[in-house]
C-alpha positions in Angstrom: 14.5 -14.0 62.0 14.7 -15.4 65.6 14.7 -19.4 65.0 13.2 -21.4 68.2 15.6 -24.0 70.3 12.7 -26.5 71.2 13.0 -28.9 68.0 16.0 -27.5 66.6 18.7 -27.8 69.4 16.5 -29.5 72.4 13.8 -31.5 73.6 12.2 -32.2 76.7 10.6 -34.5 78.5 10.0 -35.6 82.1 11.6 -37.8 84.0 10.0 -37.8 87.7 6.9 -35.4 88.8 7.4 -33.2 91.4 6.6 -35.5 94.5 7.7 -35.0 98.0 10.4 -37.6 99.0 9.6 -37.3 102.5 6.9 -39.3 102.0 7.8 -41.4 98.7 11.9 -41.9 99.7 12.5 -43.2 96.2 10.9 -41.9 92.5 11.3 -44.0 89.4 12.3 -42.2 86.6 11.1 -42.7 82.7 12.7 -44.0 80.6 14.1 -41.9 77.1 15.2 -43.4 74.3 18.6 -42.2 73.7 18.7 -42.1 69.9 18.3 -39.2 67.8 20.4 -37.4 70.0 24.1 -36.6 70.8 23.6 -36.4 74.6 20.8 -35.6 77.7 21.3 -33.2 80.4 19.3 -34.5 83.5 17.9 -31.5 85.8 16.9 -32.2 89.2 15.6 -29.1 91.0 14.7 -29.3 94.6 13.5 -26.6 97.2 14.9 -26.9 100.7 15.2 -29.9 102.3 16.5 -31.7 105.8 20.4 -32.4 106.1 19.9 -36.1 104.1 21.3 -36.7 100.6 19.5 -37.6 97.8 21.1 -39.7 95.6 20.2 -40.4 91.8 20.6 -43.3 90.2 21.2 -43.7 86.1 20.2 -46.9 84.8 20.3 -48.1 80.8 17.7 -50.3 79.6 17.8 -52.9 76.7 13.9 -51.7 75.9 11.4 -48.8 76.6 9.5 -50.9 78.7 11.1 -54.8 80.2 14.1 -55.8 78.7 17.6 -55.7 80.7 18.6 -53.0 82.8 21.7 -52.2 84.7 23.8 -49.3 86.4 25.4 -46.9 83.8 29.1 -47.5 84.6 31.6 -50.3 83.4 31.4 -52.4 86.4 27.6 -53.6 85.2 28.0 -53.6 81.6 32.3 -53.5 80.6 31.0 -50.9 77.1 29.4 -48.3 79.0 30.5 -45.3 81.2 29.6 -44.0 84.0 29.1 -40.1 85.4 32.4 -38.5 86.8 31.1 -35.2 87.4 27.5 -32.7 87.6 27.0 -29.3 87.9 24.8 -27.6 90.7 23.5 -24.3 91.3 22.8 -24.2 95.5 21.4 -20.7 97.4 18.6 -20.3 100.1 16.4 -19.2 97.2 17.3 -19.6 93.9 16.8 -16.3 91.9 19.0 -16.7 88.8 22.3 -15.1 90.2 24.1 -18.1 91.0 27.0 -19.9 89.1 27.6 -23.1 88.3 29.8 -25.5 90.3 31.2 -28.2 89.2 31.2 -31.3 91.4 33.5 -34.3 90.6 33.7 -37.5 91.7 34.8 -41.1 91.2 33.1 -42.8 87.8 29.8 -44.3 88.9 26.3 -44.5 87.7 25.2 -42.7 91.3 25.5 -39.1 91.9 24.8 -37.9 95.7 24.2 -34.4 96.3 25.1 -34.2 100.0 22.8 -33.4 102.3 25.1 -31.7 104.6 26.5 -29.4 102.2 22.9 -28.8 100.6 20.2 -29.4 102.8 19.4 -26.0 103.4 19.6 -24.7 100.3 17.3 -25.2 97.2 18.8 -26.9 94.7 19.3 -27.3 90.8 21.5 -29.8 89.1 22.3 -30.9 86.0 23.9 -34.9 85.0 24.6 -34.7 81.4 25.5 -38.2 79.7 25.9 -38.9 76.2 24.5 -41.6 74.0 28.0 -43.1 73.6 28.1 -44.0 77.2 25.4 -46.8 77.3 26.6 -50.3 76.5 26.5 -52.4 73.7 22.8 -52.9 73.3 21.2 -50.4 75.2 18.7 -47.6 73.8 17.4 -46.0 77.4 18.2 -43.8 80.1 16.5 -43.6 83.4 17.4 -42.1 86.0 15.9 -42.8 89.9 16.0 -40.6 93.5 16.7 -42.5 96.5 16.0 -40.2 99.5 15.5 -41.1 103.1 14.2 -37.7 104.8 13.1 -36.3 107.6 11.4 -33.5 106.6 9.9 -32.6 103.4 11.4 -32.4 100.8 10.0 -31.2 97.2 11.6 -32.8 93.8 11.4 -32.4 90.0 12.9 -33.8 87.1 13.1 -33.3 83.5 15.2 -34.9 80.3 16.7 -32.6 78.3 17.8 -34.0 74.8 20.5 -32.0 72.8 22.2 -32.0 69.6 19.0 -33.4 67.9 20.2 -35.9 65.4 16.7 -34.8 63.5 15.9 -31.1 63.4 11.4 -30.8 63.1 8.9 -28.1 64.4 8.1 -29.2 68.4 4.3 -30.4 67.4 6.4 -33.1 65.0 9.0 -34.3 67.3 9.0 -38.0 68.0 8.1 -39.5 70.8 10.8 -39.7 72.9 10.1 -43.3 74.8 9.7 -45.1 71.0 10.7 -43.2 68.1 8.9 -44.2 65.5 5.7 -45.1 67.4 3.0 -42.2 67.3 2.8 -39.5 70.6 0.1 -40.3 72.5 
């Protein structure tokens, strides 16, 4: 019998509507909790865009809403980690035969997607971090664009939650900004 991902192996929820950072330059992210989960796969998917990066920012938060918050890397809180790699899929139109490349870089809680590598090309990427990476304290995950284009530039996001810790029926998954507290 064919069993169904959504509630069994993922979740999703987003993270920034599609908005045009031409004319925003920055988009807050939501925050997730990151309990009830081994790890979250970020995906940022753009459509073509000038030749300026667009850099996205994870942040960890003490609280779904206030609290502290800080940079997801070791230099803002010492018992978190930050992102040494993401995988993009780049073409002039994305049509699903693309593969998955695998960009590294120094440990940070920033990943740039470079503008002149990318610009021209639309765009899907995927951050994954796990819930061990957040410091001693921390529950959430954001994660925020900063853009400064020239032309426009259209952007999406969405959480991805995996290795659910708690396996239910997608109408009785909890609500993934406070678990415990009913959906609205």
């Amino acid at each position: 019998m064919f069993q169904e991902g959504l509630g069994r192996l993922f979740d999703i929820s987003n993270a920034v509507a599609p908005v045009d950072i031409n004319t925003s330059d920055a988009a807050t992210g939501v925050r997730i909790a990151m309990s009830g989960h081994t790890g979250i796969a970020i995906v940022l998917f753009t459509l073509v865009g000038g030749a300026d990066d667009i850099t996205v920012d994870v942040q960890q938060h003490t609280a779904y809403t206030g609290g502290t918050s800080a940079d997801l890397d070791a230099a803002a809180v010492a018992t978190s980690s930050g992102i040494d790699h993401y995988y993009i899929k780049a073409e002039t139109a994305l049509d699903g035969d693309e593969a998955w490349v695998k960009v590294t870089q120094s440990v940070a809680s920033e990943v740039v997607i470079v503008g002149a590598t990318y610009g021209t090309q639309q765009k899907l990427v995927v951050i994954q971090v796990g819930a061990d990476q957040l410091g001693d304290g921390y529950t959430h995950l954001s994660a925020n664009i900063a853009c400064t284009t020239s032309t426009s530039q259209l952007l999406a996001m969405l959480y991805i939650p995996y290795d659910l810790a708690v396996q239910r029926a997608p109408v009785n998954r909890p609500n993934l900004l406070r678990p415990g507290a009913a959906n609205a």
